[in-house]
N, CA, C and O atoms as a printed pandas DataFrame, in Angstrom:
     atom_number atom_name residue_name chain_id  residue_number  x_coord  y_coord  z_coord
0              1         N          UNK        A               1    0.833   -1.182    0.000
1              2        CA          UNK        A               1    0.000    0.000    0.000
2              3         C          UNK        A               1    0.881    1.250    0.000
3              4         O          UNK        A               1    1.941    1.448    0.594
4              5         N          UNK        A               2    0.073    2.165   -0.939
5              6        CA          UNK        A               2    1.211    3.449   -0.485
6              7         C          UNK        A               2    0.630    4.387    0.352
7              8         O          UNK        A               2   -0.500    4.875    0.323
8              9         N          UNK        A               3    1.731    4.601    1.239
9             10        CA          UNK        A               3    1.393    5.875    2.223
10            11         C          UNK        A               3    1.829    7.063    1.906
11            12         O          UNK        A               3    2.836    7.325    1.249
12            13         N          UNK        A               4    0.899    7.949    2.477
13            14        CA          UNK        A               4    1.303    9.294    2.287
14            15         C          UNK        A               4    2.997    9.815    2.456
15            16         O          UNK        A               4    3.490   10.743    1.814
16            17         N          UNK        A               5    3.565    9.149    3.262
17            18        CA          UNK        A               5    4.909    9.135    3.303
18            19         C          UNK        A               5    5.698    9.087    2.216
19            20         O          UNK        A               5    6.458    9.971    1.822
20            21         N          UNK        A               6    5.445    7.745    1.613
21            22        CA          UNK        A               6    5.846    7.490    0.044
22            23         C          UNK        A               6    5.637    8.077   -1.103
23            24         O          UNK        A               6    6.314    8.086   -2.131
24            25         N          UNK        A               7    4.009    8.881   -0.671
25            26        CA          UNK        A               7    3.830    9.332   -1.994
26            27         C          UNK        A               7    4.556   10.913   -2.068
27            28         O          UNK        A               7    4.910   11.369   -3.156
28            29         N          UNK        A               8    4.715   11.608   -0.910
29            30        CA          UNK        A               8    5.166   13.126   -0.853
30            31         C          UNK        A               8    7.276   12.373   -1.373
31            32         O          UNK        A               8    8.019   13.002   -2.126
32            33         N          UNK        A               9    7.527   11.501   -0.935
33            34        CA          UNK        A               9    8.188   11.487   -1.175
34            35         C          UNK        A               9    8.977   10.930   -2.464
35            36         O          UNK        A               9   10.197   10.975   -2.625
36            37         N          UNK        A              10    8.052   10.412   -3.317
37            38        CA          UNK        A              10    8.054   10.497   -4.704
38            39         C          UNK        A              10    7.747   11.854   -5.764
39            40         O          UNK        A              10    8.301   12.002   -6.853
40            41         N          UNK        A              11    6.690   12.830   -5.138
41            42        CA          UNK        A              11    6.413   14.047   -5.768
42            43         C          UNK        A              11    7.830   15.091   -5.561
43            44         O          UNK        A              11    8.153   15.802   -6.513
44            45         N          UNK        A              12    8.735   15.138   -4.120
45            46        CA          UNK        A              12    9.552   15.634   -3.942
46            47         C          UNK        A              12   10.657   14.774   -5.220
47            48         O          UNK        A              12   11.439   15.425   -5.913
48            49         N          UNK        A              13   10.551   13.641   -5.302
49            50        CA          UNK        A              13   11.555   12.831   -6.422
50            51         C          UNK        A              13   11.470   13.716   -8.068
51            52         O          UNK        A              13   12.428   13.998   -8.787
52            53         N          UNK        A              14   10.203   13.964   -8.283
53            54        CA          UNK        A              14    9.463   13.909   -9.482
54            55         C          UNK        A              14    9.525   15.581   -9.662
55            56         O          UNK        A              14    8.941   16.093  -10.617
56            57         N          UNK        A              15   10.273   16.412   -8.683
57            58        CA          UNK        A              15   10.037   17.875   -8.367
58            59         C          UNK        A              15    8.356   18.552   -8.880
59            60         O          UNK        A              15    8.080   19.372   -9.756
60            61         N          UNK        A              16    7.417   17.751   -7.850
61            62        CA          UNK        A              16    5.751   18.208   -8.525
62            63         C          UNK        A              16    5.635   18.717   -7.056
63            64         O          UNK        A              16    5.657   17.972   -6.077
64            65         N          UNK        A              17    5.509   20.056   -7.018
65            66        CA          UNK        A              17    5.012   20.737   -5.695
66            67         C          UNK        A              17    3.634   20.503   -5.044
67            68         O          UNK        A              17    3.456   20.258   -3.851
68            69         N          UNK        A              18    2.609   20.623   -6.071
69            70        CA          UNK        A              18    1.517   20.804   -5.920
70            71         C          UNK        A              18    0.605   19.272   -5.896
71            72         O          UNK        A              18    0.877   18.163   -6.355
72            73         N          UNK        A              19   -0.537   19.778   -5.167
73            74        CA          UNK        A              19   -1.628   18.593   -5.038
74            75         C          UNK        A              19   -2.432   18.419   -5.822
75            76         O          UNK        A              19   -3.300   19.288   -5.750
76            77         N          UNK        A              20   -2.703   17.284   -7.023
77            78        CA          UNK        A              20   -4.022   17.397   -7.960
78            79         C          UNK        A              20   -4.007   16.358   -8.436
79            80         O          UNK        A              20   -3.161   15.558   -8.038
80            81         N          UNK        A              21   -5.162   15.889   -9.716
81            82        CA          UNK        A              21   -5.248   14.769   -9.829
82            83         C          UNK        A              21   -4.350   13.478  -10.495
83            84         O          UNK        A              21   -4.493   12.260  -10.592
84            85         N          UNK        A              22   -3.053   14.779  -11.006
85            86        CA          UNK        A              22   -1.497   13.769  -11.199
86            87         C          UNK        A              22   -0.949   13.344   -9.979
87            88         O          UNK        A              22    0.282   13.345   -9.975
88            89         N          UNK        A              23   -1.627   12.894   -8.695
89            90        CA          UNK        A              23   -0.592   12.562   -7.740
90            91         C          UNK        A              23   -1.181   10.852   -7.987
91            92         O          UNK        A              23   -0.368    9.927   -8.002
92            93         N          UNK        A              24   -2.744   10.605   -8.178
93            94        CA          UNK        A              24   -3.249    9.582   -8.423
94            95         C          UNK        A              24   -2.366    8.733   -9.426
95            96         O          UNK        A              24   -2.143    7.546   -9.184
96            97         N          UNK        A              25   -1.760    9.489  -10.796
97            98        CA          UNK        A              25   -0.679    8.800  -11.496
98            99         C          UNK        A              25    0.501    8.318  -10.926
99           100         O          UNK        A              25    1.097    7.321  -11.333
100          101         N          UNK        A              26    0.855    9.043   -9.952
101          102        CA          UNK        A              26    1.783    8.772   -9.504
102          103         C          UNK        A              26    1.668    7.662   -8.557
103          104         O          UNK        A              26    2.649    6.920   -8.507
104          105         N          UNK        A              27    0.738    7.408   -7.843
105          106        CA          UNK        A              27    0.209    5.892   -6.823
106          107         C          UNK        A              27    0.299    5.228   -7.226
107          108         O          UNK        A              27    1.129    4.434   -6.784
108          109         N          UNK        A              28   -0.430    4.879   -8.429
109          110        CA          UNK        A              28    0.042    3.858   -9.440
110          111         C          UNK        A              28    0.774    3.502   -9.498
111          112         O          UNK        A              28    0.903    2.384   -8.999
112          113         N          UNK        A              29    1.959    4.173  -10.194
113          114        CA          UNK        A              29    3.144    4.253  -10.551
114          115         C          UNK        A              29    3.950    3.293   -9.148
115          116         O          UNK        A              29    4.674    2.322   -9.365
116          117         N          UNK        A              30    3.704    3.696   -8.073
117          118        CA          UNK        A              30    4.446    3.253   -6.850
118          119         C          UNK        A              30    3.478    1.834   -6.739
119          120         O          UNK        A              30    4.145    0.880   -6.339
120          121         N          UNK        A              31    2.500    1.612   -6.925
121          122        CA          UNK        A              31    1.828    0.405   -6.857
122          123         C          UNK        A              31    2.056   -0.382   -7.292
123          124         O          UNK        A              31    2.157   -1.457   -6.701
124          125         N          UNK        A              32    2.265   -0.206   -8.657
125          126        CA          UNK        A              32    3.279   -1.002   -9.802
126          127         C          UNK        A              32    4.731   -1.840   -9.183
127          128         O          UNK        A              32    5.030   -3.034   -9.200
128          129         N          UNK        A              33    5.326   -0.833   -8.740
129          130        CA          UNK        A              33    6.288   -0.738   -8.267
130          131         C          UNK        A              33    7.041   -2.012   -7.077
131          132         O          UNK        A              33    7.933   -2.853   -6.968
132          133         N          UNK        A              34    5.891   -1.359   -6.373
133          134        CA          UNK        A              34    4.992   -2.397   -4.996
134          135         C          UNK        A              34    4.875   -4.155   -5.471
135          136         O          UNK        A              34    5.397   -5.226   -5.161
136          137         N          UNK        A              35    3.912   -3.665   -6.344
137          138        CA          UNK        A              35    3.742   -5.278   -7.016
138          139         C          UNK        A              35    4.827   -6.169   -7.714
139          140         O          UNK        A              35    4.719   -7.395   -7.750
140          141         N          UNK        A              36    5.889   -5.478   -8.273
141          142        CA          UNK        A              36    7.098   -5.342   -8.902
142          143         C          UNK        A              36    7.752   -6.377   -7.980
143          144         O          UNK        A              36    7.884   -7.554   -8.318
144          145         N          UNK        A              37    8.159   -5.887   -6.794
145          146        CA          UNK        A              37    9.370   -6.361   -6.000
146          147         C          UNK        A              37    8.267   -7.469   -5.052
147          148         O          UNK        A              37    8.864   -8.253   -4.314
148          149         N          UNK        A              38    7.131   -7.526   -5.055
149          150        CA          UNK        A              38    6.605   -8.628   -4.444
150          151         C          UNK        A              38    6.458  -10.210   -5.457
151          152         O          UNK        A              38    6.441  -11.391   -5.110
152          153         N          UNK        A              39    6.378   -9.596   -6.694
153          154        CA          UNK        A              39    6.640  -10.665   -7.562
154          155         C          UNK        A              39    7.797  -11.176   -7.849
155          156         O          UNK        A              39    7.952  -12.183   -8.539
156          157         N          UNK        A              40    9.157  -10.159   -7.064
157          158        CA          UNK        A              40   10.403  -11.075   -7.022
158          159         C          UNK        A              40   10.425  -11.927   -5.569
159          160         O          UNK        A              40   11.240  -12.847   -5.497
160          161         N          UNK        A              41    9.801  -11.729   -4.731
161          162        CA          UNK        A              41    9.263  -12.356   -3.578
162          163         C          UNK        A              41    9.816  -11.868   -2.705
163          164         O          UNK        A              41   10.536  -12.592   -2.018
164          165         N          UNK        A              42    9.678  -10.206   -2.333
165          166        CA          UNK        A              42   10.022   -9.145   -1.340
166          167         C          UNK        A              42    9.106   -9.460   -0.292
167          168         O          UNK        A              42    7.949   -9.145   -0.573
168          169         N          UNK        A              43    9.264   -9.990    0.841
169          170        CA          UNK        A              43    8.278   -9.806    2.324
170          171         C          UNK        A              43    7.557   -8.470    2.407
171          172         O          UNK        A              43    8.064   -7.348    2.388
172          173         N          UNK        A              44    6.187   -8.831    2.509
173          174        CA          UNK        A              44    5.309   -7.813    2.882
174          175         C          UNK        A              44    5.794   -6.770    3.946
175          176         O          UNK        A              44    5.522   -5.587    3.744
176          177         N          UNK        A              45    6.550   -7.161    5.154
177          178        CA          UNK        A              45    7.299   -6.505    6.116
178          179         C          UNK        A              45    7.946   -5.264    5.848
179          180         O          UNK        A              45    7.931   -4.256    6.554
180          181         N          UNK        A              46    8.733   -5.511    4.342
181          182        CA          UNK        A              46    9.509   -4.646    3.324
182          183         C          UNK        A              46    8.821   -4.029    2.604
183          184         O          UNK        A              46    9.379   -3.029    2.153
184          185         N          UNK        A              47    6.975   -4.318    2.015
185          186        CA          UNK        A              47    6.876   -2.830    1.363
186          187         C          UNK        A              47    5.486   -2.481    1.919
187          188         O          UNK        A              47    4.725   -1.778    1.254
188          189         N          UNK        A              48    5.130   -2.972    3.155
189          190        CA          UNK        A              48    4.026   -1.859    3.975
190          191         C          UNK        A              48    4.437   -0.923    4.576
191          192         O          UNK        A              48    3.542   -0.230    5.058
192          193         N          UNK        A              49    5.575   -0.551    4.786
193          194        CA          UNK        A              49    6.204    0.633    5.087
194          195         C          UNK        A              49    7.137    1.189    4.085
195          196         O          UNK        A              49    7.371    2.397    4.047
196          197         N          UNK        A              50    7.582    0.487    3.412
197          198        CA          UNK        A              50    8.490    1.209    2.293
198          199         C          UNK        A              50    9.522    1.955    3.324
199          200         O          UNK        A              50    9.800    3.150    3.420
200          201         N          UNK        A              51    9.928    0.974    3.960
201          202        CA          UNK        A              51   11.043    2.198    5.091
202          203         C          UNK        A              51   12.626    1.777    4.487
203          204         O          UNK        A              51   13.603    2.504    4.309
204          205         N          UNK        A              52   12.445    0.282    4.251
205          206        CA          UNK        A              52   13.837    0.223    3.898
206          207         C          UNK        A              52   14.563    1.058    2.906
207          208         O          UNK        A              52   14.093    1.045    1.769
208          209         N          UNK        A              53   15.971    2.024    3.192
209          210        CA          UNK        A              53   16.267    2.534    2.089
210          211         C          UNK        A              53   16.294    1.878    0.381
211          212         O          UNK        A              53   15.911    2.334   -0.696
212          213         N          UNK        A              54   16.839    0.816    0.731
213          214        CA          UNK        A              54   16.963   -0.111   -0.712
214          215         C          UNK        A              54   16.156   -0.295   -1.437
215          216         O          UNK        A              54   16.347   -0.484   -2.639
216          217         N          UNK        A              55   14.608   -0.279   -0.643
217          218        CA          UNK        A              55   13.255   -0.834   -1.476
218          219         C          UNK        A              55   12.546    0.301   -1.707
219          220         O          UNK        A              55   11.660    0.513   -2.536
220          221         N          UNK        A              56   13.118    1.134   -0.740
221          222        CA          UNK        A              56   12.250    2.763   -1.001
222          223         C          UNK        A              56   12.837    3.143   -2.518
223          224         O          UNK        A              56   12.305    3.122   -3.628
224          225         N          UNK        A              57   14.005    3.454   -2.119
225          226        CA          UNK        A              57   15.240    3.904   -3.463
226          227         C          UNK        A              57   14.840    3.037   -5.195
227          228         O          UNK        A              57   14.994    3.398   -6.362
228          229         N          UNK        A              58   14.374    1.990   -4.647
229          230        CA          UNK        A              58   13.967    1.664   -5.764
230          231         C          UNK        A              58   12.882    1.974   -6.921
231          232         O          UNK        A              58   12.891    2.239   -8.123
232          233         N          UNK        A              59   11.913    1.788   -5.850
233          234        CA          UNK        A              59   10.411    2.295   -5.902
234          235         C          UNK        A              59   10.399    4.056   -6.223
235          236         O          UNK        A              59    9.510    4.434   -6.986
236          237         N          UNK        A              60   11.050    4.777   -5.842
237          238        CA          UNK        A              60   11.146    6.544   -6.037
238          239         C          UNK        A              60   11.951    6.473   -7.621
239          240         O          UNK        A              60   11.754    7.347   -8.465
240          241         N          UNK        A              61   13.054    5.061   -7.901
241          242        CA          UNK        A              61   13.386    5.299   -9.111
242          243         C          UNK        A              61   12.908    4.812  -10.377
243          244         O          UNK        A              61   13.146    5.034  -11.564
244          245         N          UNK        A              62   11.922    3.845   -9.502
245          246        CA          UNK        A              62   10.814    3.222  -10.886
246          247         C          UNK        A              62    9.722    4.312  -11.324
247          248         O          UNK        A              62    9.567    4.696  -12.483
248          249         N          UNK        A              63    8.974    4.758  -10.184
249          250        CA          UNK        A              63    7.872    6.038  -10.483
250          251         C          UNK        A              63    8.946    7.560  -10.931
251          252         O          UNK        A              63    8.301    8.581  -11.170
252          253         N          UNK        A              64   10.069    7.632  -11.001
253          254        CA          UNK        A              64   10.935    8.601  -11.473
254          255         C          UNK        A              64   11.304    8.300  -12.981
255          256         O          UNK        A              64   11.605    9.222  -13.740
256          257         N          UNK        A              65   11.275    7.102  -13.352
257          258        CA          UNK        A              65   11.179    6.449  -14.962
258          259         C          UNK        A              65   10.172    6.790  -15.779
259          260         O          UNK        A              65   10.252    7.282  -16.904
260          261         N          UNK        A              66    9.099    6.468  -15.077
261          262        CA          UNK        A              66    7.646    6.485  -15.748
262          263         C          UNK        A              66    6.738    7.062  -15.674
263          264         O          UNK        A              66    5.597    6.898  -16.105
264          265         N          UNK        A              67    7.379    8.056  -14.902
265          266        CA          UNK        A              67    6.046    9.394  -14.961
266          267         C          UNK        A              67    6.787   10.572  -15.807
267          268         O          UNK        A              67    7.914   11.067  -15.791
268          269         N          UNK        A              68    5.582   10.777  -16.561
269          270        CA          UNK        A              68    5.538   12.015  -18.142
270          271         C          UNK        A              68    6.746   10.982  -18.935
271          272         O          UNK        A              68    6.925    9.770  -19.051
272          273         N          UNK        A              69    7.269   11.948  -19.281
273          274        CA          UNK        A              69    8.183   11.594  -20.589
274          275         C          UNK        A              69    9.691   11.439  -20.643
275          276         O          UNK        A              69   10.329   11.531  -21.692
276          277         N          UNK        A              70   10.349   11.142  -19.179
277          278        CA          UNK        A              70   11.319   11.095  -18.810
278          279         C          UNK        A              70   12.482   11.138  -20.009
279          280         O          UNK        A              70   12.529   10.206  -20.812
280          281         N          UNK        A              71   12.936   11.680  -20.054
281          282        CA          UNK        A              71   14.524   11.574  -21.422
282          283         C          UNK        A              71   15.721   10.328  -20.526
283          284         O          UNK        A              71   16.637    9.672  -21.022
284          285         N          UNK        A              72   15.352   10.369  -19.440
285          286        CA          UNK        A              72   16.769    9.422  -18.956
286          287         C          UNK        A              72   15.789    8.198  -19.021
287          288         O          UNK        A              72   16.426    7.146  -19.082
288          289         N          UNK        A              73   14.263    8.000  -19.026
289          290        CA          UNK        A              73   13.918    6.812  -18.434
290          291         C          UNK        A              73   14.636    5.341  -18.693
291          292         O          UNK        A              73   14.481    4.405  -17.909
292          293         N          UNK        A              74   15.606    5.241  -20.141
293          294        CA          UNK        A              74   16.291    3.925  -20.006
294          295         C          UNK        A              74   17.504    3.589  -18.865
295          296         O          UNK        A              74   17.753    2.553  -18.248
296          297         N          UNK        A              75   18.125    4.879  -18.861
297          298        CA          UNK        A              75   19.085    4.998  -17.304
298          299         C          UNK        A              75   18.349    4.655  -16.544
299          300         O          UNK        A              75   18.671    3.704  -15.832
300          301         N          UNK        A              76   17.161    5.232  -16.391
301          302        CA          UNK        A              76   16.425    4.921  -15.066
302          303         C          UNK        A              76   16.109    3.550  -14.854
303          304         O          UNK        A              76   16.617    2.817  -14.005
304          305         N          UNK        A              77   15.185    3.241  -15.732
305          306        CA          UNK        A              77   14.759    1.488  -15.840
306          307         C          UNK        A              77   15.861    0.817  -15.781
307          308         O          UNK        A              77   15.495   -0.271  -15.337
308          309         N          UNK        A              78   17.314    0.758  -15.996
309          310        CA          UNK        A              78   18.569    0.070  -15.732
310          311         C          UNK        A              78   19.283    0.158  -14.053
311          312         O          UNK        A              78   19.825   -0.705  -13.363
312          313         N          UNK        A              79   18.992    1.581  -13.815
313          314        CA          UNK        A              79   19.054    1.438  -12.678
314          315         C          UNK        A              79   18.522    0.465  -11.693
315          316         O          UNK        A              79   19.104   -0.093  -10.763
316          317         N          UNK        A              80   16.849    0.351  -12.242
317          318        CA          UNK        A              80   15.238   -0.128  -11.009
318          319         C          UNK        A              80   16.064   -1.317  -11.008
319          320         O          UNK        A              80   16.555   -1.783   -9.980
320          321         N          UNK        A              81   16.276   -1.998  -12.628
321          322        CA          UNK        A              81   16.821   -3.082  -12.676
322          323         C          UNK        A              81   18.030   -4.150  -11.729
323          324         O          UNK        A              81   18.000   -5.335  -11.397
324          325         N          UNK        A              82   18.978   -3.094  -11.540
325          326        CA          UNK        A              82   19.997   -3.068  -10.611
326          327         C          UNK        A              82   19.345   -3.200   -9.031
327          328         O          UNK        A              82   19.658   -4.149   -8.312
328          329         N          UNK        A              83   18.730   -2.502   -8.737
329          330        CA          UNK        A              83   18.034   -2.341   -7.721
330          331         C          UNK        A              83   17.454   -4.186   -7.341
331          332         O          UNK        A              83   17.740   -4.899   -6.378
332          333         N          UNK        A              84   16.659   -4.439   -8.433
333          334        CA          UNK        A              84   15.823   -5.891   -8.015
334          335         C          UNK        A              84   17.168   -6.732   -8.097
335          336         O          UNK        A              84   17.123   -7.451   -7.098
336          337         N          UNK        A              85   18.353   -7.006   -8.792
337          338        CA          UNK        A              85   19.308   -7.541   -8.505
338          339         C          UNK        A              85   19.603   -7.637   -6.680
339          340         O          UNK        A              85   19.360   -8.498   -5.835
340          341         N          UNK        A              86   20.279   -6.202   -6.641
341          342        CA          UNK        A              86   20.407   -6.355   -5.253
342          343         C          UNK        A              86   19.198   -6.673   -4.099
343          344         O          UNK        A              86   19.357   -7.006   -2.925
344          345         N          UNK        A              87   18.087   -6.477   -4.759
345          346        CA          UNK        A              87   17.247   -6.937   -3.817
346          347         C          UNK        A              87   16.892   -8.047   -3.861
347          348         O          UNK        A              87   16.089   -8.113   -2.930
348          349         N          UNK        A              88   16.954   -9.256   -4.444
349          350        CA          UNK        A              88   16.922  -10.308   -4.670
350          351         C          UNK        A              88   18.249  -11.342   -3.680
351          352         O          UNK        A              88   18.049  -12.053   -2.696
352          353         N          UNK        A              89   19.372  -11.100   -4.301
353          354        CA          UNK        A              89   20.323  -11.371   -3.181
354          355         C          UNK        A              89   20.346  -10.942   -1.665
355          356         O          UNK        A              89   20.809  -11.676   -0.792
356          357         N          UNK        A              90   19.804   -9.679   -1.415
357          358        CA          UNK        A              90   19.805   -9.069   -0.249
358          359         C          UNK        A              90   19.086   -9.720    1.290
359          360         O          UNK        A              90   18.977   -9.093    2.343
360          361         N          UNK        A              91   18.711  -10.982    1.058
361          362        CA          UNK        A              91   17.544  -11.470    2.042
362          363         C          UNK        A              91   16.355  -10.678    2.147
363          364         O          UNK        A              91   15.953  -10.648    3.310
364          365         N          UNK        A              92   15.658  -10.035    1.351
365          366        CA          UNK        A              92   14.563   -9.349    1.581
366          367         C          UNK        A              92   13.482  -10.351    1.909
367          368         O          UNK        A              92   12.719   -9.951    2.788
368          369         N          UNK        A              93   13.137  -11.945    1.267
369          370        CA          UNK        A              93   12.560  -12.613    1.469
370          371         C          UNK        A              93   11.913  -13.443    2.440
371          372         O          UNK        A              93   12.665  -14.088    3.171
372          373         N          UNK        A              94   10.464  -13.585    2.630
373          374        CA          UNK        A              94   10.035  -13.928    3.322
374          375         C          UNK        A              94   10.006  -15.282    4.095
375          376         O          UNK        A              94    9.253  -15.427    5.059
């Protein structure tokens, strides 16, 4: 689930100041995200809070890929990529 925590702190990622109905794109985006690293078999523990830096960092750089029209988004998506590497080895699993 995303919390308000996650989501201000994806809009601060995304430099979107304001409140409106692009923040809903952006939930998504982190939901996706969410679902992403649970289908590599991330413990629920790890993304009902989204506290861990590693899984947060990931998640702020997947919804930083794919929201509007990103010019770096293949850097970016190589990065997320990197990211589920290390999170995969990392014991995140349940």
């Amino acid at each position: 689930m995303v919390t308000q925590e996650l989501l201000n702190a994806a809009k601060i990622r995304l430099r979107k100041t304001t409140s409106n109905v692009l923040d809903e794109d952006i939930k998504q985006l982190l939901e996706v995200a969410i679902r992403d690293l649970e289908r590599i078999g991330v413990a629920d523990i790890y993304l009902s809070a989204c506290d861990d830096p590693l899984i947060r960092e990931a998640i702020l750089t997947f919804a930083n890929a794919n929201y509007g029209s990103n010019p770096d988004r293949d850097k970016l998506m190589n990065a997320y990529d990197m990211f589920l590497t290390k999170i995969k080895g990392g014991g995140y699993s349940g």
